[in-house]
C-alpha positions as CSV (number, residue, x, y, z in Angstrom):
1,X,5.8,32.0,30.5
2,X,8.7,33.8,32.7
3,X,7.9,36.0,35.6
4,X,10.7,38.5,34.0
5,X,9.3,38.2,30.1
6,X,6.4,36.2,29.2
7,X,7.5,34.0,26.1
8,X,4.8,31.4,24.6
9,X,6.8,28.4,23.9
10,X,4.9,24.9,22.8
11,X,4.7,22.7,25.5
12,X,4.4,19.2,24.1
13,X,3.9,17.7,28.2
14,X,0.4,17.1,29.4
15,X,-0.6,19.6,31.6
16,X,-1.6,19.1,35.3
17,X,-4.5,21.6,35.2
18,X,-7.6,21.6,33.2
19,X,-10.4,18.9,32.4
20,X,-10.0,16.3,29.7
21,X,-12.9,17.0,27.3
22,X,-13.5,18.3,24.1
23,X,-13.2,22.0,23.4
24,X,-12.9,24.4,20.6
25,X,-9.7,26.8,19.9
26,X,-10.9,30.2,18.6
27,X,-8.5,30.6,16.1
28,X,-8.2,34.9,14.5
29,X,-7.0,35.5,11.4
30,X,-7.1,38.1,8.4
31,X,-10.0,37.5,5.6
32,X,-7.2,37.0,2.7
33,X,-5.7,34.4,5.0
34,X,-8.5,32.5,5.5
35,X,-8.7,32.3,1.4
36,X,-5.5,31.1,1.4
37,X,-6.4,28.5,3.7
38,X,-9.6,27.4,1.8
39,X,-7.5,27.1,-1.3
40,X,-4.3,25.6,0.1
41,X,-5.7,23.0,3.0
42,X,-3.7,24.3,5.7
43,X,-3.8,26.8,8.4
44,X,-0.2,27.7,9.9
45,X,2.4,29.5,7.6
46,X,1.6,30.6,4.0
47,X,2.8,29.6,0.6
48,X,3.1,33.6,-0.2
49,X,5.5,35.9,0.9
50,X,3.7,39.6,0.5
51,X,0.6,37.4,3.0
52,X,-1.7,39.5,5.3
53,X,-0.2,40.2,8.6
54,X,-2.2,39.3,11.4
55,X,-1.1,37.4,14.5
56,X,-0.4,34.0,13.1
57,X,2.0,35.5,11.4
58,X,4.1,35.8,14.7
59,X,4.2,32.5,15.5
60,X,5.3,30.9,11.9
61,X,3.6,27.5,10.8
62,X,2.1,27.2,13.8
63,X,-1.3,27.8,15.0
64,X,-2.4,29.9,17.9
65,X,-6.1,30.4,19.3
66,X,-7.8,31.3,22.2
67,X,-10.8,29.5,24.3
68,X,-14.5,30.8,24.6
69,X,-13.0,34.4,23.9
70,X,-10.9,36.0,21.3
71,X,-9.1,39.0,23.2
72,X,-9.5,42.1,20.8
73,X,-6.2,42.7,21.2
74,X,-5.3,39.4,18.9
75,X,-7.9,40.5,16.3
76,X,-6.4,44.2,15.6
77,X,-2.7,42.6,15.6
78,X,-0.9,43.0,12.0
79,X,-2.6,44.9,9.6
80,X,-5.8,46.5,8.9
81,X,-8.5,44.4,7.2
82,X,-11.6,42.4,8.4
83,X,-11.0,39.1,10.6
84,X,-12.4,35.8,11.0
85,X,-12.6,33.4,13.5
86,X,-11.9,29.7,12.6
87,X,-13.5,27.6,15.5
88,X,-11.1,24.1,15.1
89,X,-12.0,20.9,17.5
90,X,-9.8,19.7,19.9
91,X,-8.9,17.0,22.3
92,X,-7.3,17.1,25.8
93,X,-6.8,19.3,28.9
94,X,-8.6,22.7,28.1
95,X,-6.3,25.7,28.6
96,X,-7.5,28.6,30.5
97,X,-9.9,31.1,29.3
98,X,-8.1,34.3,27.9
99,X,-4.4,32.8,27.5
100,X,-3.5,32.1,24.0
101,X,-2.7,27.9,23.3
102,X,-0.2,27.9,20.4
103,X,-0.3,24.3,18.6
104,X,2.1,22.6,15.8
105,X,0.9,23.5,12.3
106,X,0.0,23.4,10.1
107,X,-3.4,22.2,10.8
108,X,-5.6,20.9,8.1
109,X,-8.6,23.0,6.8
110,X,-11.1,19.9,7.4
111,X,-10.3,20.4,10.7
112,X,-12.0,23.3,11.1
113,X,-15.7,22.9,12.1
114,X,-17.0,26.4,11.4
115,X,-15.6,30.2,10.8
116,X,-17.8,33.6,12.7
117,X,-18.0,36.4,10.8
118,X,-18.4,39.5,12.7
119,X,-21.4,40.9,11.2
120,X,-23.7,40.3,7.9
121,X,-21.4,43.1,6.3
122,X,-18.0,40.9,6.5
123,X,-19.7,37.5,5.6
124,X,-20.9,39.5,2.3
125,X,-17.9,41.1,1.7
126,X,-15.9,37.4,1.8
127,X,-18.3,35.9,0.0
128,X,-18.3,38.6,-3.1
129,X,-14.5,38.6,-3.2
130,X,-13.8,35.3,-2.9
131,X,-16.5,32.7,-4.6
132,X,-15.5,33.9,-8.2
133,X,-11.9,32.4,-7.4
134,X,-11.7,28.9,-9.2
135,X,-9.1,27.5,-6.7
136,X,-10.7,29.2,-3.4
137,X,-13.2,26.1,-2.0
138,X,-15.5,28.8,0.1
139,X,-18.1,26.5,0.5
140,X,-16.0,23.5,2.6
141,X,-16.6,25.6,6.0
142,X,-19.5,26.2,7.5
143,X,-20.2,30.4,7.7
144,X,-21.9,32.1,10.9
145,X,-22.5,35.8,11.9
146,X,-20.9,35.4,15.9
147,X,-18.2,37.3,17.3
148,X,-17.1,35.7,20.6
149,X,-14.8,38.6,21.3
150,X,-13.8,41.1,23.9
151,X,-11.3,42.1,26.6
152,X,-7.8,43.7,26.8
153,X,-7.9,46.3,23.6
154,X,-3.6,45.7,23.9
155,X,-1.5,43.2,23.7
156,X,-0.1,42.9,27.3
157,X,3.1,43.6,27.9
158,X,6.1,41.2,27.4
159,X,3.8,39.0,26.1
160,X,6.2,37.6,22.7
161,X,6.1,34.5,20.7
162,X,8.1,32.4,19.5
163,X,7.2,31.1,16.0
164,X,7.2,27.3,15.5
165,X,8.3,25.6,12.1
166,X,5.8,22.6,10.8
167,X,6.6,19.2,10.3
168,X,7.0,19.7,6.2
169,X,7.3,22.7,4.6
170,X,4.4,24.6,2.9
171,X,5.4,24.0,-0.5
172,X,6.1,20.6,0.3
173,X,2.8,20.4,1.3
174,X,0.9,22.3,-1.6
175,X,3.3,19.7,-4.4
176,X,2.4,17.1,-2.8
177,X,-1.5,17.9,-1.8
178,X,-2.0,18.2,-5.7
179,X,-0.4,15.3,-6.5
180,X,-2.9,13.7,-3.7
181,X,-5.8,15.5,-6.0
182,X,-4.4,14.0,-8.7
183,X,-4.3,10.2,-7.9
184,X,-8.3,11.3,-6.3
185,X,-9.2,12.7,-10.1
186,X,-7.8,9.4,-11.3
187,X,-9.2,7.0,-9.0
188,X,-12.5,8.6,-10.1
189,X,-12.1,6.9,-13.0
190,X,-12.3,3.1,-13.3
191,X,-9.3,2.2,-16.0
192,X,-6.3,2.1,-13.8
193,X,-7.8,1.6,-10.7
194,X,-5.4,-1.8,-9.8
195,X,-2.4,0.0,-10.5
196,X,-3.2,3.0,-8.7
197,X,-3.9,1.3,-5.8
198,X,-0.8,-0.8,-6.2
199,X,0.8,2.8,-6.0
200,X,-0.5,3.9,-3.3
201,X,0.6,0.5,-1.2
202,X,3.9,1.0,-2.4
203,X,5.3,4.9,-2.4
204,X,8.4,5.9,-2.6
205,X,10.0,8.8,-0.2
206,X,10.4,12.2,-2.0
207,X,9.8,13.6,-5.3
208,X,11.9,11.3,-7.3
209,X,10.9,8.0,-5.7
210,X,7.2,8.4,-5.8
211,X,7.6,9.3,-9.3
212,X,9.6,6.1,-9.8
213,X,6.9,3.8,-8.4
214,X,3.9,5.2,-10.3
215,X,5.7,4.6,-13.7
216,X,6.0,1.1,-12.2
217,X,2.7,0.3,-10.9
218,X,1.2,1.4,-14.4
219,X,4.0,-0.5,-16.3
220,X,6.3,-2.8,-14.9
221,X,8.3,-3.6,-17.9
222,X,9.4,-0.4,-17.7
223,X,13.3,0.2,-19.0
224,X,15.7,2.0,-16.9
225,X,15.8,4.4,-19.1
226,X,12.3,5.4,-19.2
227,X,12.3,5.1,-15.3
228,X,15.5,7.6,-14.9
229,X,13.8,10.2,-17.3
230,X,10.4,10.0,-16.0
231,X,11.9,10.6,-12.7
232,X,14.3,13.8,-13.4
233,X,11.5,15.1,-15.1
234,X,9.4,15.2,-11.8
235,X,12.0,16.2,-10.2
236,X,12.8,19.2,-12.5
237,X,8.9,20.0,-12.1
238,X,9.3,20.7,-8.5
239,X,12.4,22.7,-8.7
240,X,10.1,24.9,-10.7
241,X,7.3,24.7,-8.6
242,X,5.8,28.4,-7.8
243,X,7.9,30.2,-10.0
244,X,6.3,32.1,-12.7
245,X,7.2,31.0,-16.3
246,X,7.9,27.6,-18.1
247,X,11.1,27.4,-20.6
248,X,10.8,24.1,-22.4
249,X,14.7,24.7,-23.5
250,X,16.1,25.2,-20.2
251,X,13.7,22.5,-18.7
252,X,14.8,19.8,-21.3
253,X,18.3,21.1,-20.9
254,X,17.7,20.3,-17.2
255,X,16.8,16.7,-17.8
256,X,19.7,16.4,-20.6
257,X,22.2,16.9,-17.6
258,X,20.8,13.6,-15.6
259,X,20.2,11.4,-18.4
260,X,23.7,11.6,-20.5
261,X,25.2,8.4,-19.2
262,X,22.5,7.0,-21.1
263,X,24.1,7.0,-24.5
264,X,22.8,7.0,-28.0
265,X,19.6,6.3,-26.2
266,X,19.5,9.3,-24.6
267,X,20.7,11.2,-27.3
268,X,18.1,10.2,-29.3
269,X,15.5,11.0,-27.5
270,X,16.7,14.5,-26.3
271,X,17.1,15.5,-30.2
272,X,13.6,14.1,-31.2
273,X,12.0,16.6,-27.9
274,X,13.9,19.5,-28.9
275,X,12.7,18.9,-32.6
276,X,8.8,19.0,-31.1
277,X,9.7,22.1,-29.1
278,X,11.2,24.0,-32.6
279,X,7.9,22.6,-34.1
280,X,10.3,20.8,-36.7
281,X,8.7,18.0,-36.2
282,X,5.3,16.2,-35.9
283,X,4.4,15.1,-31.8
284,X,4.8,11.4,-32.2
285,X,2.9,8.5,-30.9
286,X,2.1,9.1,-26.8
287,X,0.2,5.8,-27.0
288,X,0.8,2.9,-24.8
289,X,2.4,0.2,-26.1
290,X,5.9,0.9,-25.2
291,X,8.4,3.5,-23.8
292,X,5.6,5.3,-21.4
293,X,8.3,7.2,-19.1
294,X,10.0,9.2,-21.8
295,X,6.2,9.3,-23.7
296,X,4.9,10.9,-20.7
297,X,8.1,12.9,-19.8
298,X,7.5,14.9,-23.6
299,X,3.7,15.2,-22.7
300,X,5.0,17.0,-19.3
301,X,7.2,19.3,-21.1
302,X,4.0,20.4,-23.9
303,X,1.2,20.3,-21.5
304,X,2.2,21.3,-18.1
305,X,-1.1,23.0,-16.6
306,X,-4.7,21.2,-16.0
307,X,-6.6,23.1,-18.4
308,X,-4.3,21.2,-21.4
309,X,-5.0,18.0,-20.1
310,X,-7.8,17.0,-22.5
311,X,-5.8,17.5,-25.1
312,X,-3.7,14.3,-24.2
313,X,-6.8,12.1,-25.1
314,X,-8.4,14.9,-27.8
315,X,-5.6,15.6,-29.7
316,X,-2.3,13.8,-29.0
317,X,-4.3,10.4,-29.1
318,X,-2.5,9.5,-25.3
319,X,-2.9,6.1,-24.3
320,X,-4.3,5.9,-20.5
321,X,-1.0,4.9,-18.7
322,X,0.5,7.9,-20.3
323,X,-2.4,9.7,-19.7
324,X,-2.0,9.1,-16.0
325,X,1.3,10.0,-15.4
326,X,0.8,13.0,-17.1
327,X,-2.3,14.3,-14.7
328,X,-0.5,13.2,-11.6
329,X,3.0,15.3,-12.6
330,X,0.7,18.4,-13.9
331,X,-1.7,18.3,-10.4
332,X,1.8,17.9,-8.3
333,X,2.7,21.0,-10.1
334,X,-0.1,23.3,-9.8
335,X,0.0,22.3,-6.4
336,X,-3.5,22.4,-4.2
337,X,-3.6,25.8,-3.9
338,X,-4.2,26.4,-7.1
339,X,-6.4,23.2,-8.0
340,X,-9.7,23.7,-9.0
341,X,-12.7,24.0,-6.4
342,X,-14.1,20.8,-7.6
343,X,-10.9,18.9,-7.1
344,X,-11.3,20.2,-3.0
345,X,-14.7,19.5,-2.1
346,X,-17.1,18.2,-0.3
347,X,-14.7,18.1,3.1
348,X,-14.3,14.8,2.5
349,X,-12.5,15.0,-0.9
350,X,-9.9,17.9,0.7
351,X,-9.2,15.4,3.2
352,X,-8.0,12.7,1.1
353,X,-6.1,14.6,-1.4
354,X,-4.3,16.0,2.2
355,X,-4.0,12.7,3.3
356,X,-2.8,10.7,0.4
357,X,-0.3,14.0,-0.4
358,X,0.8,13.4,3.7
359,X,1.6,9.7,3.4
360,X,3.2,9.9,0.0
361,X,5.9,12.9,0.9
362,X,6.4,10.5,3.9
363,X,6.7,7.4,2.3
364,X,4.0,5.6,3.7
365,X,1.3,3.2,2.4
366,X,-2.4,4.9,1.8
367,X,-5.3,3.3,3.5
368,X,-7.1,2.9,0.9
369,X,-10.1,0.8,-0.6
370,X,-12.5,0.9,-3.4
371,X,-15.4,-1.3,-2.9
372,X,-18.4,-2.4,-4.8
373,X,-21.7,-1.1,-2.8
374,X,-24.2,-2.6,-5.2
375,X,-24.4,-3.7,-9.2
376,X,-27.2,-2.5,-11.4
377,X,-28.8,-4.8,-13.4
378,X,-26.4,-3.6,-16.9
379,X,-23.8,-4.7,-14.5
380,X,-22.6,-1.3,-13.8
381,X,-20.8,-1.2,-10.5
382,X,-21.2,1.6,-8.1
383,X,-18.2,1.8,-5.9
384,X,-17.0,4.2,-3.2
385,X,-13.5,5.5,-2.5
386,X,-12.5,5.2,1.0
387,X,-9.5,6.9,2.7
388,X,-7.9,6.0,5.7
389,X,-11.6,4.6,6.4
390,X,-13.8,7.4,5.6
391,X,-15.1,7.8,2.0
392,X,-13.5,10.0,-0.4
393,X,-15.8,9.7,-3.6
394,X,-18.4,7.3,-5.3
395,X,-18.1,6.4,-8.8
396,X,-20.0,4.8,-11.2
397,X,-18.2,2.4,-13.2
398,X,-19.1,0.6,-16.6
399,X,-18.9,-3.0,-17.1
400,X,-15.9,-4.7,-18.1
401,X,-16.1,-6.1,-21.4
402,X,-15.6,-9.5,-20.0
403,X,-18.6,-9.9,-17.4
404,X,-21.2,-8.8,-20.2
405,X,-19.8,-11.9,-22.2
406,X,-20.2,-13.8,-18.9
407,X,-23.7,-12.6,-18.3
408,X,-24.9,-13.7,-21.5
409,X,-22.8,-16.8,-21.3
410,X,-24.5,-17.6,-18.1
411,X,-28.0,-16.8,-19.4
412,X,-27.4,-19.0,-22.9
413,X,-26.8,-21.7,-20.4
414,X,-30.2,-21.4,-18.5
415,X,-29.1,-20.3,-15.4
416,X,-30.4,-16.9,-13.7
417,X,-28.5,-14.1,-13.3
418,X,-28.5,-12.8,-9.4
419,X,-27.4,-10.2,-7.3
420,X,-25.4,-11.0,-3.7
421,X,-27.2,-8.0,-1.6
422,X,-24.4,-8.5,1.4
423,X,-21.6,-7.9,-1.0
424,X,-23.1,-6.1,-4.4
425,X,-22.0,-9.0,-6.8
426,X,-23.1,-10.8,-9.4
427,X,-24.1,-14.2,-9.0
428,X,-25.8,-17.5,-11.1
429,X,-28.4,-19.3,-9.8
430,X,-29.1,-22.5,-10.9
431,X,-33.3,-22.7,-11.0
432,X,-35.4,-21.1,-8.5
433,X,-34.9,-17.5,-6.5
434,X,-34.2,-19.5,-3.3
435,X,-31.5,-21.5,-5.0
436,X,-27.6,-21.2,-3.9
437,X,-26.4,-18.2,-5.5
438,X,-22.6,-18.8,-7.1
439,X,-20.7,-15.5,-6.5
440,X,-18.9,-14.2,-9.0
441,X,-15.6,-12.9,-7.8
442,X,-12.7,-11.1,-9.5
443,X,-9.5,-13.0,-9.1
444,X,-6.6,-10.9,-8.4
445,X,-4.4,-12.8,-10.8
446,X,-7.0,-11.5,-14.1
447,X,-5.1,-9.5,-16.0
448,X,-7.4,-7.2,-19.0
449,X,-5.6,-9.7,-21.7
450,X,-6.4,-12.5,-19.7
451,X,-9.2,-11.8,-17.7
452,X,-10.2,-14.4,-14.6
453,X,-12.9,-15.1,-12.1
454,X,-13.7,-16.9,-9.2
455,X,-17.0,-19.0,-8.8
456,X,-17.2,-19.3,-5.3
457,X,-20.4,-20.9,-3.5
458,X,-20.4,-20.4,0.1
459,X,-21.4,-23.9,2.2
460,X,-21.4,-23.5,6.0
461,X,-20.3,-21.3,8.4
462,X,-17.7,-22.8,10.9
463,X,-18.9,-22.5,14.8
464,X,-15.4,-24.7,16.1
465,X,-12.2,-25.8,14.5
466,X,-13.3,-29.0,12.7
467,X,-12.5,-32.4,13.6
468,X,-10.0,-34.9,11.7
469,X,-13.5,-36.4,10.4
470,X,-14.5,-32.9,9.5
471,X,-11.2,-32.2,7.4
472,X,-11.5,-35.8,6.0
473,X,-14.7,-35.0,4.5
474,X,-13.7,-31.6,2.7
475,X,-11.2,-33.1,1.0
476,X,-12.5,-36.3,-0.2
477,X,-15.5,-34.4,-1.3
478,X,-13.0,-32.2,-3.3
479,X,-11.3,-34.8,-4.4
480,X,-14.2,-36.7,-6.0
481,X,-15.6,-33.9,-7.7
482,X,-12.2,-32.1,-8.6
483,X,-13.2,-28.9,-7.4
484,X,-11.4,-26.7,-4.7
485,X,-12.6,-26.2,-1.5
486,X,-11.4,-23.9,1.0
487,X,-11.9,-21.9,4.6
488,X,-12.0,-18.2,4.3
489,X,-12.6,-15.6,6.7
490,X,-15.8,-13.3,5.8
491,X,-16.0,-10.3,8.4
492,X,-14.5,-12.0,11.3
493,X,-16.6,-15.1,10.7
494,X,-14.6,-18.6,8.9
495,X,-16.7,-20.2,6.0
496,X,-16.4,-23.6,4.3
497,X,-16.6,-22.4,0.6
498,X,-16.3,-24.5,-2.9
499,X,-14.6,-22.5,-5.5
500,X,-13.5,-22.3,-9.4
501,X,-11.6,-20.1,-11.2
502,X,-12.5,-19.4,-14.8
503,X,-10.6,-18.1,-17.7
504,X,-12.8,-16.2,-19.3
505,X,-11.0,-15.5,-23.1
506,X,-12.0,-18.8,-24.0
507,X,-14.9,-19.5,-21.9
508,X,-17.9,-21.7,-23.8
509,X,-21.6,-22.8,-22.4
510,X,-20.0,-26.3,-21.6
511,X,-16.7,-24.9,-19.5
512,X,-19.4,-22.9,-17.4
513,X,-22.0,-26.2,-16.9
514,X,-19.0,-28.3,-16.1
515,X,-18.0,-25.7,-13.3
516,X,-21.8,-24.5,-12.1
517,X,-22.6,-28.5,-11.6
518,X,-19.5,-29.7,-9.8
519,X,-20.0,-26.9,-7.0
520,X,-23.1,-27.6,-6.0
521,X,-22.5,-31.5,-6.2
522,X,-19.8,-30.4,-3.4
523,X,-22.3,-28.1,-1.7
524,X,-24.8,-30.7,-1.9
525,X,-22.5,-33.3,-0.2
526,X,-20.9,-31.2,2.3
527,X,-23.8,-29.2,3.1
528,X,-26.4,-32.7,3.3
529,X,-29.0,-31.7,0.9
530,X,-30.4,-33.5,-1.5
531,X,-28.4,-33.1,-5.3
532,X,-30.6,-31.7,-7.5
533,X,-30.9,-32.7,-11.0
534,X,-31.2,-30.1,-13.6
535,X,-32.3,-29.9,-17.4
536,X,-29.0,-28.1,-18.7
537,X,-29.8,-26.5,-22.7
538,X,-28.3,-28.2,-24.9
539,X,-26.2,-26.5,-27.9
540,X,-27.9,-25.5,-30.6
């Protein structure tokens, strides 16, 4: 601020004064904006242009609050209408009481830790007006009747802002946070979970390119063709994006522009579309087995809001991967404003649809990881979904065809089936409880038409880098029992393991013996106990 006009410009530079703690920023805004924030994820700017005016609106998509007191001055600024007061955490030097702190927006919605109400009245009128909305997530902040307000009745004078522009654009933002809800509803399934983590290692930058790379994670075989048309249809979907109104003519006409160097090929598939869209013609096949990106591109121009989306599987007879593409492209959009409440909570869920939709309009790799916390005893897995290290969802996920084969496999043999409490796997044991338990690991080379584990049977931990001896004796013990043994790391700690990969399409009672019996001969040998000798069933 000047002497002769006080202006409040961000100021990026640490600042001499104040302590370096933790404080809140009381943060005033109108009722309907607050709704748009719940629905949207964001405080700072708006995705509407008729939006209540209050005093963020003077200062653009950024964010401006106050400490321990909200002047009454900044909650009468705009127009008429009730107020709330979204309390958000931060970190640094704490500004002085009474001055306003403007901050670069927008913020995210999680980060708001609670929201006063001014009196029982208000909180009753948000909550009638508001819960009935599908899209409006009114349960993700916590509610209190406080008013911590008071002071100046006026805005003092020559006191201006200067409105700040965010780092991406709202409707960036709101495309790209419902494409982030999208990848969350499918990674809440279990079908495509490889490739959709494959994804989200390898975005693209921008509409186009992210679109390009999820048609390539599902299917890799994918022709240009397919890749080019799957992508100009995205793209055509965000052009549209907030506008009211879907015209499958012009939209198709849209993608016929991009797609005409193409040839025959193109022209082909263009007439076939606008067939379907005159209802001349039957939907074809939207199944799987070949030409996904054009399969799915046709699905997006039919069925281009949430609510259609069972039809894909009900009534079109979609195969997954199509299925997939589809969701992702109809959730982008939507956009996250308008995405159901489920989609958007707990906090934790909003976070990693805001997150993933961050990273992927910037191009960067998701931190994400889906781990196994324990198995039932059917072999159902229940995993959790984490997020850039904190967990997004939990899922429970049916058995793979091929591990109830091995189970019973490993049961006709006479071994036991156990459970690995450290890392939630399955596991055989060869006699007693107390015996070694052989993990049961899934290789990352299994394919579903050629499905792969690893047997791997954990031997010593290692205290020092071994000797020449040492290294000698791993290997010749390999060697003489032709299994594989390595060193791994496990949580910061190096293990001497023995290991085995199995095929499983053609696995039989003997491959497994042959396998279960050669790693613990190694484990007996390397870890000096004494071999045990076994009565294996014969075949009947």
């Amino acid at each position: 601020m000047t002497d002769e006009k006080r202006t409040l410009e961000l100021d990026f530079e640490a600042r001499e004064s104040g302590v370096s703690t933790s404080w809140e920023l009381l943060v005033p805004m109108h009722l309907d904006n607050f709704a748009l924030a719940l629905a949207s994820g964001y405080i700072g700017g708006s995705l509407k242009k008729d939006a209540a005016q209050d005093i963020q609106s003077l200062v653009g998509e950024g964010v401006v609050g106050f400490i321990e007191i909200v002047p009454s001055w900044a909650l009468t600024e705009g127009e008429p209408g009730d107020r709330v007061i979204a309390v958000i955490q931060r970190e640094g030097p704490s500004p002085a009481q009474g001055q306003p702190e403007l901050c670069a927006g927008p913020i995210r919605i999680t980060q708001v830790k609670r929201a006063y109400f001014k009196d029982d009245a208000s909180l009753a009128n948000f909550v009638a007006s508001y819960d009935a909305f599908p899209d409006v997530a009114t349960n993700l902040v916590d509610k209190e009747v406080k008013w911590p307000s008071g002071g100046d009745a006026e805005r003092p004078d020559g006191l201006d802002f200067k409105p700040l522009l965010g780092k991406a654009g709202r409707a960036e933002l709101d495309f790209f946070g419902g494409l982030g809800a999208g990848v969350l509803a499918l990674l809440a399934g279990s079908e495509l979970d490889d490739a959709l983590l494959s994804f989200l290692q390898e975005p693209g930058r921008g509409v186009a390119e992210n679109a390009r790379n999820l048609l390539l994670a599902l299917e890799p075989r994918s022709s240009s063709f397919d890749v080019t048309i799957w992508s100009v249809a995205v793209e055509a979907l965000r052009r549209r994006f907030g506008k009211k109104g879907f015209d499958r003519r012009e939209f198709l006409a849209e993608i016929e522009g991009s797609v005409v160097g193409f040839g025959p090929e193109a022209d082909a598939w263009l007439k076939g579309c606008q067939k379907v869209v005159d209802a001349e013609i039957d939907i074809p096949s939207l199944a799987d087995n070949e030409k996904i990106g054009r399969r799915a591109a046709l699905a997006v121009i039919l069925l281009h809001d949430p609510s259609s989306l069972d039809e894909l599987e009900d009534n079109l007879e979609a195969g997954p991967m199509v299925r997939a593409l589809v969701t992702a492209a109809v959730y982008a959009f939507n956009g996250l404003s308008r995405a159901d409440e489920g989609l958007k909570t707990p906090a934790a869920r909003m976070d990693a649809a805001l997150e993933i939709g961050e990273q992927l309009l910037a191009g960067n790799p998701v931190n994400v990881e889906v781990e196994t916390s324990r198995i039932s005893t059917d072999l159902s897995r229940h995993q959790l979904v984490n997020i850039a290290g904190k967990k997004a969802l939990e899922k429970v996920v049916e058995p793979p065809a091929y591990l109830v084969m091995l189970k019973a496999r490993i049961q006709e043999a006479g071994y036991k089936v156990g459970l690995d409490a450290a890392s939630g796997r399955i596991g055989i044991r060869s006699g007693k409880a107390n015996d070694e338990l052989i993990i049961v690991e899934h290789c990352r080379r299994s394919t579903p038409a050629n499905p792969i584990v690893n047997l791997v049977l954990p031997i010593s931990a290692l205290g020092a880098r071994p000797s020449v001896a040492a290294l000698k004796k791993l290997m010749s013990t390999a060697w003489e029992h032709g299994t594989a043994v390595a060193l791994r790391e496990v949580e910061g700690v190096e293990e001497v393991v023995a290991l085995a990969s199995l095929p499983l399409a053609t696995l039989d009672r003997d491959e497994l013996n042959f396998h279960v019996e050669r790693l613990l001969l190694v484990f007996a040998d390397l870890a000096g106990r004494p071999k045990k000798s076994r009565r294996v069933r014969k075949a009947a």
